[in-house]
VOKEVO-337039 format. One record per residue (C-alpha): residue number from 1; residue in three letters; x, y, z. Coordinates in pm, 1 decimal, padded with zeros to 6 digits. Example, Ala and Ser with C-alpha at 12.3 -4.5 7.8 and 13.67 -1.06 7.14 Angstrom:
! VOKEVO-337039
+-----+---------+----------+----------+----------+
! num ! residuo !       px !       py !       pz !
+-----+---------+----------+----------+----------+
!   1 !     ALA !  01230.0 ! -00450.0 !  00780.0 !
!   2 !     SER !  01367.0 ! -00106.0 !  00714.0 !
+-----+---------+----------+----------+----------+
***
This chain:
! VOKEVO-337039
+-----+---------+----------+----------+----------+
! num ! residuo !       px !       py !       pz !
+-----+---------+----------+----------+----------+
!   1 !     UNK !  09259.5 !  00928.5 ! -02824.9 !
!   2 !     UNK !  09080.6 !  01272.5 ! -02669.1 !
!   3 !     UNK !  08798.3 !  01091.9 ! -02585.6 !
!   4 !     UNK !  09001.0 !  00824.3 ! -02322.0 !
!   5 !     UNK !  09155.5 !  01161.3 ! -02231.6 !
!   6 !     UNK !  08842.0 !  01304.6 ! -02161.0 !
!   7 !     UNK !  08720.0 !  01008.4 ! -01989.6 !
!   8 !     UNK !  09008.1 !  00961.7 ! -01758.7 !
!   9 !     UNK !  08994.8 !  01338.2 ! -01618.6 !
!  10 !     UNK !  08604.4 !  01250.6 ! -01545.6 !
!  11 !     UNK !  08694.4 !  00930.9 ! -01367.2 !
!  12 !     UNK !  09004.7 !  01085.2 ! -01164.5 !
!  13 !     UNK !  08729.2 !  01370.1 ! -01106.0 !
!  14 !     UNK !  08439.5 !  01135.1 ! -00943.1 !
!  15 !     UNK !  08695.0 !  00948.7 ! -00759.0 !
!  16 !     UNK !  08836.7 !  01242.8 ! -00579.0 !
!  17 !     UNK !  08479.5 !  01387.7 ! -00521.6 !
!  18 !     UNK !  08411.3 !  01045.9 ! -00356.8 !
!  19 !     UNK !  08697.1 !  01015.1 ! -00202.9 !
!  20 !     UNK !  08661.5 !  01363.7 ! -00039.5 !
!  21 !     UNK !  08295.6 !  01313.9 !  00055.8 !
!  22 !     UNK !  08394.3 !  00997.4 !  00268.0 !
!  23 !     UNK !  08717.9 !  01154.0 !  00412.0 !
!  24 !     UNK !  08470.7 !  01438.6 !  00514.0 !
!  25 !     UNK !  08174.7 !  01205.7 !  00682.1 !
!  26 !     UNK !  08469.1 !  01018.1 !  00873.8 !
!  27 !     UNK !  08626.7 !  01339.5 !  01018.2 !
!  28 !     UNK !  08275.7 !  01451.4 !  01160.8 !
!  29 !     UNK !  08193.4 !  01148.4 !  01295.3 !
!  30 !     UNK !  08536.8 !  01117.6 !  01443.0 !
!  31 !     UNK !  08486.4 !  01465.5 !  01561.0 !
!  32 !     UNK !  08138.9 !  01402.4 !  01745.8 !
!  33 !     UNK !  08246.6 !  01125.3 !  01895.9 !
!  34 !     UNK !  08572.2 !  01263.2 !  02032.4 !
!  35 !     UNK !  08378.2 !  01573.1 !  02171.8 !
!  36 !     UNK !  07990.2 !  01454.1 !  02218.9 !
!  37 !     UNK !  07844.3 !  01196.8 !  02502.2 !
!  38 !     UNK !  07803.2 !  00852.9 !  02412.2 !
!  39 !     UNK !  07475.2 !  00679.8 !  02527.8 !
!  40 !     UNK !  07297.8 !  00304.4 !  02409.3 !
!  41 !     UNK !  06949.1 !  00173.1 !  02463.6 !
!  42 !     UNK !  06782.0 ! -00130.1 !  02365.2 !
!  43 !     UNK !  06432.5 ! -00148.0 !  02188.2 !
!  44 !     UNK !  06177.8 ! -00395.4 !  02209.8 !
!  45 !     UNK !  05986.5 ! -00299.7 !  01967.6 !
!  46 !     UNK !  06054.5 ! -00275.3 !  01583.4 !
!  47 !     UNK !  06334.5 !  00038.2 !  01452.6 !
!  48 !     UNK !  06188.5 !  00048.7 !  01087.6 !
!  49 !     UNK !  06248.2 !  00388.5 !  00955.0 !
!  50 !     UNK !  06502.2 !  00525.5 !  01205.0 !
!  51 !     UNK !  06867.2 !  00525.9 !  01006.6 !
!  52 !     UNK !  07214.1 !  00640.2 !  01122.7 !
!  53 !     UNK !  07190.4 !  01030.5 !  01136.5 !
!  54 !     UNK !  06867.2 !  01040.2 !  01317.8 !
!  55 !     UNK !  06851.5 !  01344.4 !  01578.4 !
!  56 !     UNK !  06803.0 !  01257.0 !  01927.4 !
!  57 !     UNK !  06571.3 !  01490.7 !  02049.8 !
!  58 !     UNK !  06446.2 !  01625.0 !  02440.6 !
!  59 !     UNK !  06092.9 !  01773.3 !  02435.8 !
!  60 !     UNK !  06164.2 !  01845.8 !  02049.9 !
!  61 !     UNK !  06506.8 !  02020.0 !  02103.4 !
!  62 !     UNK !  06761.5 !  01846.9 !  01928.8 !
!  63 !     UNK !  07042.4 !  01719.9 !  02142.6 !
!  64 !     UNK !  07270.5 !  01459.7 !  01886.1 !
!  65 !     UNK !  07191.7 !  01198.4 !  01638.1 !
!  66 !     UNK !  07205.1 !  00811.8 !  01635.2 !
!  67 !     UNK !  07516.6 !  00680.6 !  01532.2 !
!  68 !     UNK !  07487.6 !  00286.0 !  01554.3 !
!  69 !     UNK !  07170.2 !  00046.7 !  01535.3 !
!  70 !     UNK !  07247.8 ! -00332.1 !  01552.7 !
!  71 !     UNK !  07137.9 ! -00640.5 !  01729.5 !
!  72 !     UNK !  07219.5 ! -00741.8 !  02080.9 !
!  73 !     UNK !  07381.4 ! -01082.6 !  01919.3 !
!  74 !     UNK !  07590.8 ! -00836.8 !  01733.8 !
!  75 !     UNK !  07726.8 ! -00622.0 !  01956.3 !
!  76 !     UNK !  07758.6 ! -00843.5 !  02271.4 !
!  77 !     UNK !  07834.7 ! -01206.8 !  02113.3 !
!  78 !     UNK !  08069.3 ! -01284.5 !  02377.1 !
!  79 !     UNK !  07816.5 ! -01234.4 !  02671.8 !
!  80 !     UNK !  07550.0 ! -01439.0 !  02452.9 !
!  81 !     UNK !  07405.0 ! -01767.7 !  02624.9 !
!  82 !     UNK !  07310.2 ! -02073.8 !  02431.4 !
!  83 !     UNK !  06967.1 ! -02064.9 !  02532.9 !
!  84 !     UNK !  06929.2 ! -01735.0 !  02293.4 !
!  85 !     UNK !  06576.2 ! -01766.9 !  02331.3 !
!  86 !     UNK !  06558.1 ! -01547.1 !  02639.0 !
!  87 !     UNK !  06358.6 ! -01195.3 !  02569.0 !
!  88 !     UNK !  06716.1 ! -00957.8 !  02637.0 !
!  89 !     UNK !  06857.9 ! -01109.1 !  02383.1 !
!  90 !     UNK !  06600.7 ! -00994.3 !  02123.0 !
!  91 !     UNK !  06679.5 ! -00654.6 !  02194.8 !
!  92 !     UNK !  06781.9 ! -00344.0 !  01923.8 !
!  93 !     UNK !  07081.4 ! -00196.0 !  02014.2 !
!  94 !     UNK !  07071.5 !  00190.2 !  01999.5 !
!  95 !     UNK !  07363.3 !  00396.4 !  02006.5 !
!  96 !     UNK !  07325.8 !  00752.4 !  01995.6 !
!  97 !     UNK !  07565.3 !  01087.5 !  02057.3 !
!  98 !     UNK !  07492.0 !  01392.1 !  02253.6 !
!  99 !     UNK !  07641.5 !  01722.3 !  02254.6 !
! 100 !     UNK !  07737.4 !  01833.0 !  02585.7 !
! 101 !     UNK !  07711.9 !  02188.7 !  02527.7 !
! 102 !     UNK !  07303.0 !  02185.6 !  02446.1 !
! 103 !     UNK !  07267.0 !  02017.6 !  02765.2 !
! 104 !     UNK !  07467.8 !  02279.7 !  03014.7 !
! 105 !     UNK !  07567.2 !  02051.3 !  03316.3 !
! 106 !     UNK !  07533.4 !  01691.5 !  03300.6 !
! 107 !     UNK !  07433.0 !  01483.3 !  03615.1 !
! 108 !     UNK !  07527.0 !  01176.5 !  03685.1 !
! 109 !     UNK !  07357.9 !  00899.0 !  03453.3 !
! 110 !     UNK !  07232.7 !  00632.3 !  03696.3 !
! 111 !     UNK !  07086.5 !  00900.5 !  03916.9 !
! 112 !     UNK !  06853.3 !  01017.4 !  03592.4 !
! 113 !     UNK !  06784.2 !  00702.1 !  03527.3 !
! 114 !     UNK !  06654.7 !  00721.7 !  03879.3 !
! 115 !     UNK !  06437.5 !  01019.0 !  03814.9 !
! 116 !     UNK !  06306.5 !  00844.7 !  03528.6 !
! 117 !     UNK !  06500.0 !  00935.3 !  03230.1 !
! 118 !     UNK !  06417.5 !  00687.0 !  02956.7 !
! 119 !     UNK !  06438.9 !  00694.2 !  02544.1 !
! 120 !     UNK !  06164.8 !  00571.0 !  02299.9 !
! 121 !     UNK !  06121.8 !  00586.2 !  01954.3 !
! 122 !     UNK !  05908.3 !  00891.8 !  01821.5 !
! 123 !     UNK !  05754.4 !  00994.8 !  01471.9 !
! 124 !     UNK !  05827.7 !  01399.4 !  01328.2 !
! 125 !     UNK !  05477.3 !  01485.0 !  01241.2 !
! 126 !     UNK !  05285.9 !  01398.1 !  00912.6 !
! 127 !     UNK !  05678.2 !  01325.3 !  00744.2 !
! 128 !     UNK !  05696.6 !  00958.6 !  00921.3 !
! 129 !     UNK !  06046.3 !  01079.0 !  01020.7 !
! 130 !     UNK !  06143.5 !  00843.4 !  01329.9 !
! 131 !     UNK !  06362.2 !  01009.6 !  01572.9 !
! 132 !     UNK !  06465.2 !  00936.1 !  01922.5 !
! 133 !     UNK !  06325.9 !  01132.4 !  02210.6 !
! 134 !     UNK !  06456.1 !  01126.3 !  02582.2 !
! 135 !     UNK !  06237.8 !  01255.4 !  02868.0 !
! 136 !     UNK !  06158.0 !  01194.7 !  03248.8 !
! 137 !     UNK !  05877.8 !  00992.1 !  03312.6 !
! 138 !     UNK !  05727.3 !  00814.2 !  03622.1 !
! 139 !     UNK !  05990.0 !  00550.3 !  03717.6 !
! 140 !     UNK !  05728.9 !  00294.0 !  03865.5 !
! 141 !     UNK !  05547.2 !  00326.8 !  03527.6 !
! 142 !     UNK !  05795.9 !  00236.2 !  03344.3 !
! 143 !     UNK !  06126.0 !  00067.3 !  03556.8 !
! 144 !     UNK !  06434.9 !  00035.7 !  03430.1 !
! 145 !     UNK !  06495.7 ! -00338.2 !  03288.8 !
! 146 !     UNK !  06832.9 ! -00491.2 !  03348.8 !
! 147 !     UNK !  07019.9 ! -00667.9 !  03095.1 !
! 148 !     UNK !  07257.9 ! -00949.1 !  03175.0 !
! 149 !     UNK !  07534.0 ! -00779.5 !  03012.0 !
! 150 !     UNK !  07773.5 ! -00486.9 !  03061.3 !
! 151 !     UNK !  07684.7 ! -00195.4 !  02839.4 !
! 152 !     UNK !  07996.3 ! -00021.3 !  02658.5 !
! 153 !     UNK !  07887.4 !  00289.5 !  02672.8 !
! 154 !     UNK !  07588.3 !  00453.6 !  02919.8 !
! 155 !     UNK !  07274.9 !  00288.0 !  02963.9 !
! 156 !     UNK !  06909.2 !  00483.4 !  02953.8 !
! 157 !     UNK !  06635.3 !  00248.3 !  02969.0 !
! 158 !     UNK !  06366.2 !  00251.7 !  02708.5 !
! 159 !     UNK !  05978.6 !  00291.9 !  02727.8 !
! 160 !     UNK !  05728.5 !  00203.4 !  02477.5 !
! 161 !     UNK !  05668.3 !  00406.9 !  02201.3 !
! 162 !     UNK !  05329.8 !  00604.4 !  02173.1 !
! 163 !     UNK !  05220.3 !  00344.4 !  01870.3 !
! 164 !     UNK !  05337.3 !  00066.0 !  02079.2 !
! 165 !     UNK !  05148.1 !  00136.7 !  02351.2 !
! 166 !     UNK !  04854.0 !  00222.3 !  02145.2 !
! 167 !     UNK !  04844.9 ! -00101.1 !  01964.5 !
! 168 !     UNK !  04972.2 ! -00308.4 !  02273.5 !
! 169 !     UNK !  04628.5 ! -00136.7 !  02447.8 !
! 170 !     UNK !  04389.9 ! -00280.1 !  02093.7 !
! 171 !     UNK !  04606.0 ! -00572.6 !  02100.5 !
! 172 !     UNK !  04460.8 ! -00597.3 !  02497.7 !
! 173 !     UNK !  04069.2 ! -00498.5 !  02374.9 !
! 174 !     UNK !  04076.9 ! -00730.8 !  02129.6 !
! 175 !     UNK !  04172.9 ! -01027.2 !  02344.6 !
! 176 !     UNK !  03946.5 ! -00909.2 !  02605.6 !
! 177 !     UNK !  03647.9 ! -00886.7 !  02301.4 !
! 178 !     UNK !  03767.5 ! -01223.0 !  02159.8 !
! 179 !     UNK !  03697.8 ! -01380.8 !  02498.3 !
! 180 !     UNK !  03350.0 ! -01226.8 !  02518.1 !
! 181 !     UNK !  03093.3 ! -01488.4 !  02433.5 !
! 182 !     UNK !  02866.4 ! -01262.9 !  02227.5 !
! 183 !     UNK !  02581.0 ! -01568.7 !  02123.7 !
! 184 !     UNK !  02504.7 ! -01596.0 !  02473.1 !
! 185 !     UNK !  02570.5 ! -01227.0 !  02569.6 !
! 186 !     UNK !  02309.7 ! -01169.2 !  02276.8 !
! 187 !     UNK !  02019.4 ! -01448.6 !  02411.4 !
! 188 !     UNK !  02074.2 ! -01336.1 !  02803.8 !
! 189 !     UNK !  01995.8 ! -00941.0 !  02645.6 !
! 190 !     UNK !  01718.1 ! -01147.5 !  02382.0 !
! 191 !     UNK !  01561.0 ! -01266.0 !  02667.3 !
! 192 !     UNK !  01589.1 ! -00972.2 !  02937.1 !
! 193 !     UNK !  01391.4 ! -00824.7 !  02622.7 !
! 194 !     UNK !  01114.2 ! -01047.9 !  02638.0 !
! 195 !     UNK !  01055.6 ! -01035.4 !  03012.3 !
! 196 !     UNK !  01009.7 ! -00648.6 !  02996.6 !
! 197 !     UNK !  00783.8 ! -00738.3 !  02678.4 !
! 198 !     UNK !  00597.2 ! -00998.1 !  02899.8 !
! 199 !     UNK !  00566.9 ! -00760.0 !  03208.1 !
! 200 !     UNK !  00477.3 ! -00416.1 !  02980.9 !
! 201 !     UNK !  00200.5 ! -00658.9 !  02760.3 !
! 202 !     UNK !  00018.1 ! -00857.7 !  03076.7 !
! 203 !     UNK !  00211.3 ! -00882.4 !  03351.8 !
! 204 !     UNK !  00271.7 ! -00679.6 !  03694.4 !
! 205 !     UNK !  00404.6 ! -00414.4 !  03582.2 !
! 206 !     UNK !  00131.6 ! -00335.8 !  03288.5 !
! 207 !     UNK ! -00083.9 ! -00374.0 !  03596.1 !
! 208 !     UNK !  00069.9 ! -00094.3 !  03777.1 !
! 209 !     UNK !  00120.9 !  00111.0 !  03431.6 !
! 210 !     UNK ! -00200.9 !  00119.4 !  03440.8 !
! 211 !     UNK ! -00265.9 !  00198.9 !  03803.5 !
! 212 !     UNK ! -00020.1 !  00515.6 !  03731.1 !
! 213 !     UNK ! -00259.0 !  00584.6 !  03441.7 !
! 214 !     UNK ! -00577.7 !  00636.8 !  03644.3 !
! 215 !     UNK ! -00403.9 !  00774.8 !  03917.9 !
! 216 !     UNK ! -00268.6 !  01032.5 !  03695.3 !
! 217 !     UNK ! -00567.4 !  01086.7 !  03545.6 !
! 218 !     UNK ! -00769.2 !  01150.3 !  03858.5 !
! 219 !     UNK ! -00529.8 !  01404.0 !  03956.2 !
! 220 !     UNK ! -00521.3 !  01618.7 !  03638.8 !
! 221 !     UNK ! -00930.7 !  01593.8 !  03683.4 !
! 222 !     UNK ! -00886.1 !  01701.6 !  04058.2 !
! 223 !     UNK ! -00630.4 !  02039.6 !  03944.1 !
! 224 !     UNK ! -00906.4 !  02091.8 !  03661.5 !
! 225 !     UNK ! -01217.6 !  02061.2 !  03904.4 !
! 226 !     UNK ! -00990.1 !  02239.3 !  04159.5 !
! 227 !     UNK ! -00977.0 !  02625.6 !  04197.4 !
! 228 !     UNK ! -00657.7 !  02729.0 !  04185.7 !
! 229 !     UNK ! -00646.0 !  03084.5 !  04137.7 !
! 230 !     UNK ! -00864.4 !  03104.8 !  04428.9 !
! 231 !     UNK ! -00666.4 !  02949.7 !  04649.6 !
! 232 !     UNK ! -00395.3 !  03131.8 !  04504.6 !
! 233 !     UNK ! -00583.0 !  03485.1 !  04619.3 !
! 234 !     UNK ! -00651.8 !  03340.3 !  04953.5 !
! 235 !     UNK ! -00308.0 !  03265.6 !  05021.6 !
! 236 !     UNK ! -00189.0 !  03586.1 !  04920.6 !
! 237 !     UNK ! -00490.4 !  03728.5 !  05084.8 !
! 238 !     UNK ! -00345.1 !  03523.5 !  05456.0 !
! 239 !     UNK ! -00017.6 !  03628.5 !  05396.9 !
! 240 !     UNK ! -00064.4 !  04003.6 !  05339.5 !
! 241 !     UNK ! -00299.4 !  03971.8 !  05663.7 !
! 242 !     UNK ! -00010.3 !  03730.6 !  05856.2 !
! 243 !     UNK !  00242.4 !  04063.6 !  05780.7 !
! 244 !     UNK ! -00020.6 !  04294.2 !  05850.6 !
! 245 !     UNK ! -00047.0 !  04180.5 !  06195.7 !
! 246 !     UNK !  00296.9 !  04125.2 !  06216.7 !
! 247 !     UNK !  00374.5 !  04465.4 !  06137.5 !
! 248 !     UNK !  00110.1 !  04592.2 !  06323.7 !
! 249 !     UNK !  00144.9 !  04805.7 !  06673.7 !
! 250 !     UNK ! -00087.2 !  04560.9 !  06871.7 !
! 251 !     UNK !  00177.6 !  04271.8 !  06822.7 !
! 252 !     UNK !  00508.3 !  04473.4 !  06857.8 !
! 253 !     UNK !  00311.4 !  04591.3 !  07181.2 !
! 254 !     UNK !  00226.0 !  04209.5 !  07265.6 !
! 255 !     UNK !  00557.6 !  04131.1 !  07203.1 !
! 256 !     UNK !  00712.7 !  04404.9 !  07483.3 !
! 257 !     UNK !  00454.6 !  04255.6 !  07669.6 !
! 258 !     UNK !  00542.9 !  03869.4 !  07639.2 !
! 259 !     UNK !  00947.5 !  04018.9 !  07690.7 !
! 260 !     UNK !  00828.7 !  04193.4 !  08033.3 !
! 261 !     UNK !  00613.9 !  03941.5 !  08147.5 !
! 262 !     UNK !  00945.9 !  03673.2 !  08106.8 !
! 263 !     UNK !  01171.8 !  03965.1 !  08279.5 !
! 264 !     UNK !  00951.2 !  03930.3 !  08559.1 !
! 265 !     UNK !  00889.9 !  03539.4 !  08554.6 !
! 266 !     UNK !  01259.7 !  03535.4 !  08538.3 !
! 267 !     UNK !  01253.1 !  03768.2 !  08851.6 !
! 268 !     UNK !  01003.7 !  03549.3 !  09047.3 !
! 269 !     UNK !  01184.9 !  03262.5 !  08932.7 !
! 270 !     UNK !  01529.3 !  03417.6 !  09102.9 !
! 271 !     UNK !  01321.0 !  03458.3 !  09439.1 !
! 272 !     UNK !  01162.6 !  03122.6 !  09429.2 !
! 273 !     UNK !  01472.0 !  02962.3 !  09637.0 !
! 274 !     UNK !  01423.5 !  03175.8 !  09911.5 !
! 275 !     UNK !  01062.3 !  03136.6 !  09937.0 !
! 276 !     UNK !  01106.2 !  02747.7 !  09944.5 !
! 277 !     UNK !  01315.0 !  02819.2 !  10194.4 !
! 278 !     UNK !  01140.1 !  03015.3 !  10438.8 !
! 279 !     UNK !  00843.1 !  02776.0 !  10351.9 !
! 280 !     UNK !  01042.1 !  02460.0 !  10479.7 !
! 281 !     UNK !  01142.4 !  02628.8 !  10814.4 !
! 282 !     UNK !  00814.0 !  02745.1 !  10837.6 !
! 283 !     UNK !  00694.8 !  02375.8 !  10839.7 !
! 284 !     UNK !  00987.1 !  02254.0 !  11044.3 !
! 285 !     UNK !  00842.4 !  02470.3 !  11311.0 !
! 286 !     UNK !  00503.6 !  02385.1 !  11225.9 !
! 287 !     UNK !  00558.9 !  02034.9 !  11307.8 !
! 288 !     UNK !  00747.1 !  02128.1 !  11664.7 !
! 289 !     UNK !  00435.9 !  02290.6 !  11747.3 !
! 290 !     UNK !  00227.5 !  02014.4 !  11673.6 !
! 291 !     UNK !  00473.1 !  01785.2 !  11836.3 !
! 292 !     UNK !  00441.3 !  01991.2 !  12164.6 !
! 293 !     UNK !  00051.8 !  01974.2 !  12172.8 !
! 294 !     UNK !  00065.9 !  01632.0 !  12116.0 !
! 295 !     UNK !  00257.8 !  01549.4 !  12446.2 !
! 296 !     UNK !  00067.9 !  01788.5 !  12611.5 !
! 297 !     UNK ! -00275.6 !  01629.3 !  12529.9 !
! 298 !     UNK ! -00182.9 !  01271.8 !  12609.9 !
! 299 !     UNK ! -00234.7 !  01273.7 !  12994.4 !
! 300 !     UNK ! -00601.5 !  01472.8 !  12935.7 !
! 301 !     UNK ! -00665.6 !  01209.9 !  12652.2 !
! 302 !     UNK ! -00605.4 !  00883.8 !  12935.9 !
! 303 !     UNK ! -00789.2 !  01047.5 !  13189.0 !
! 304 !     UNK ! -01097.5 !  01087.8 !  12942.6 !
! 305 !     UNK ! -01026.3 !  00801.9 !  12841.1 !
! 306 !     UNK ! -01106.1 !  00661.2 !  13188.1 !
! 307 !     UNK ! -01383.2 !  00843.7 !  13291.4 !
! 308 !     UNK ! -01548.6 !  00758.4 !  12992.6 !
! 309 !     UNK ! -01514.5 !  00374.9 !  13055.1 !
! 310 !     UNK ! -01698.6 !  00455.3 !  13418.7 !
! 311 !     UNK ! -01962.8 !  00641.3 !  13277.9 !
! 312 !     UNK ! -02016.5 !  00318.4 !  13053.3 !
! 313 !     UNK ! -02013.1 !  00121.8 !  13356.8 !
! 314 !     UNK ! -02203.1 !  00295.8 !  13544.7 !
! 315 !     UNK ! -02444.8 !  00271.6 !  13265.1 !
! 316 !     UNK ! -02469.0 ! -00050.7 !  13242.3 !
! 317 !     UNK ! -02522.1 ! -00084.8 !  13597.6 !
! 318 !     UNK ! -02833.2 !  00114.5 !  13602.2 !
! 319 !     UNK ! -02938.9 ! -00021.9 !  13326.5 !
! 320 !     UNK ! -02922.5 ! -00310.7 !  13437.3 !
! 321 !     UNK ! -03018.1 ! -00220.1 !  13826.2 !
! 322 !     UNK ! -03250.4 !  00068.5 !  13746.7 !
! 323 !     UNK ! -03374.3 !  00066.1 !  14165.5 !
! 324 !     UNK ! -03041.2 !  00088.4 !  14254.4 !
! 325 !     UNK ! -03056.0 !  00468.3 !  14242.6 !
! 326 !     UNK ! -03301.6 !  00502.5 !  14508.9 !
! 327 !     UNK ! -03203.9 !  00167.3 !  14724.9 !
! 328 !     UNK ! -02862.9 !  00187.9 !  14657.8 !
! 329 !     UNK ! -02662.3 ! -00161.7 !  14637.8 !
! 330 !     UNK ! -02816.4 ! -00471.1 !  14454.5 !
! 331 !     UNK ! -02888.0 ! -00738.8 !  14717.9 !
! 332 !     UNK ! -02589.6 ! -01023.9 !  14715.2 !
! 333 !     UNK ! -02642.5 ! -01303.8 !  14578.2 !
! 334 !     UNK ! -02771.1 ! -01608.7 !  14828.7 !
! 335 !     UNK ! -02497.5 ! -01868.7 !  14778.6 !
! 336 !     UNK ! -02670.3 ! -02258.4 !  14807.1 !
! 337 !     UNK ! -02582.0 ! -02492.1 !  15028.5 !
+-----+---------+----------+----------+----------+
***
């Protein structure tokens, strides 16, 4: 009889501890809810390990907890079409609480969704612990996709996760290796190989391998035969001389020469316009003058002129007539009858 006793009390006992651990849970969730921000997003990608309770993090400071995960199907059956095959309605439903007062001021939610406000899922370190994390990213990266339905509470688009996009990016490589021929990626190299073989062994360029080879050779004979310290000396020697003479009073005099001698070739050069000058009207007048004499001489130059075609006449008269001088006039000529 004391042991049912006993019993009972322990029963009554565990059912009020229960009973008070679930009243508790309901009032706080009732609590956040009444007082915190209400926000869903959907997931393409698989939720394993993140559970009711989960904080909701914003560059790792903790701003709520998850409070719902379901499927789309579940939540939205009425908006559900029968082709269910479509890629939205796949989705994870995420619902999730904030707390206004870690935030400060809240803007309005389609205008950070603007910005680029988006949630993915995240890992906690080594622990596997799989949290949500909201942040602003590039927009055009990653746009906002639009479901056909009307989300109950406000909507921040999700991004891939870190994971995802890692293994989305092998997923890629591996596709892009997978389409790679590699037989006949590996006889195009095979026989790249054996053309260099064939040229290095016997063909061209063995042939100029070898030209290289005596070429070099000749030259490291010519450096050997060469004497380069010599020439070394010599051209230190020509270059202490070259500053000697540079240094030297004879060339800064030749040098105040050169300047004075262009001072005054600049000088002549200034007076050269006026010389040409006078030199031009001095020709001008030059050829007045000779334009003068020239009139001048005509007349004397027609009368000689003249008198010299007498004197040839008269020439050729007595020449011709020699007795004419002391006779005078050639007889006429008797004209037949």
């Amino acid at each position: 009889m004391g042991d049912r006793a006993t019993y009972l009390r322990v029963g009554l006992l565990l059912a009020f501890g229960l009973a008070a651990a679930i009243a508790l849970v309901l009032f706080l969730s009732r609590d956040q809810v009444r007082h915190g921000l209400n926000y869903e997003t959907y997931s393409r990608e698989s939720v394993q390990g993140l559970v009711v309770g989960a904080p909701v993090k914003f560059r790792g400071v903790s701003l709520g907890q998850v409070t719902e995960i379901n499927l789309v199907g579940a939540v939205y059956p009425d908006s559900m079409p029968a082709d269910q095959e479509r890629a939205s309605y796949q989705l994870v439903v995420i619902r999730f609480t904030v707390d206004p007062k870690k935030i400060g001021r809240v803007i309005d939610t389609d205008r950070a969704v603007e910005l680029g406000l988006r949630a993915r899922l995240a890992t906690q370190g080594i622990t596997g612990v799989v949290y949500i994390e909201i942040d602003f990213v590039n927009p055009h990266q990653f746009p906002a996709e639009k479901v056909p339905w009307t989300p109950e509470y406000d909507y921040i688009p999700s991004m891939p996760s870190t994971i995802a996009q890692v293994q989305d990016a092998a997923q890629s490589l591996l596709a892009k290796l997978q389409a790679v021929d590699f037989a006949r990626l590996s006889g195009s190299v095979q026989t790249v190989l054996d053309d260099v073989h064939g040229q290095l062994t016997e063909g061209d360029l063995h042939g100029t391998l070898a030209e290289a080879h005596i070429l070099l050779t000749t030259l490291r004979t010519a450096v050997e035969v060469a004497d380069l310290p010599g020439l070394a000396s010599d051209l230190r020697a020509t270059s202490g001389a070259v500053r000697t003479l540079v240094q030297g009073k004879q060339f800064k005099q030749l040098t105040a020469s050169a300047a004075d001698a262009a001072d005054n070739f600049d000088a002549a050069a200034k007076r050269l316009p006026g010389l040409l000058d006078a030199l031009a009207t001095t020709v001008a007048r030059v050829d007045n003058g000779v334009a003068d004499v020239q009139r001048d001489l005509e007349p004397v130059l027609r009368d000689t002129r003249a008198a010299v075609a007498n004197l040839r006449e008269t020439t050729e008269v007595l020449r011709r007539y020699p007795s004419s001088v002391l006779l005078g006039a050639p007889p006429p000529h008797a004209v037949a009858k």
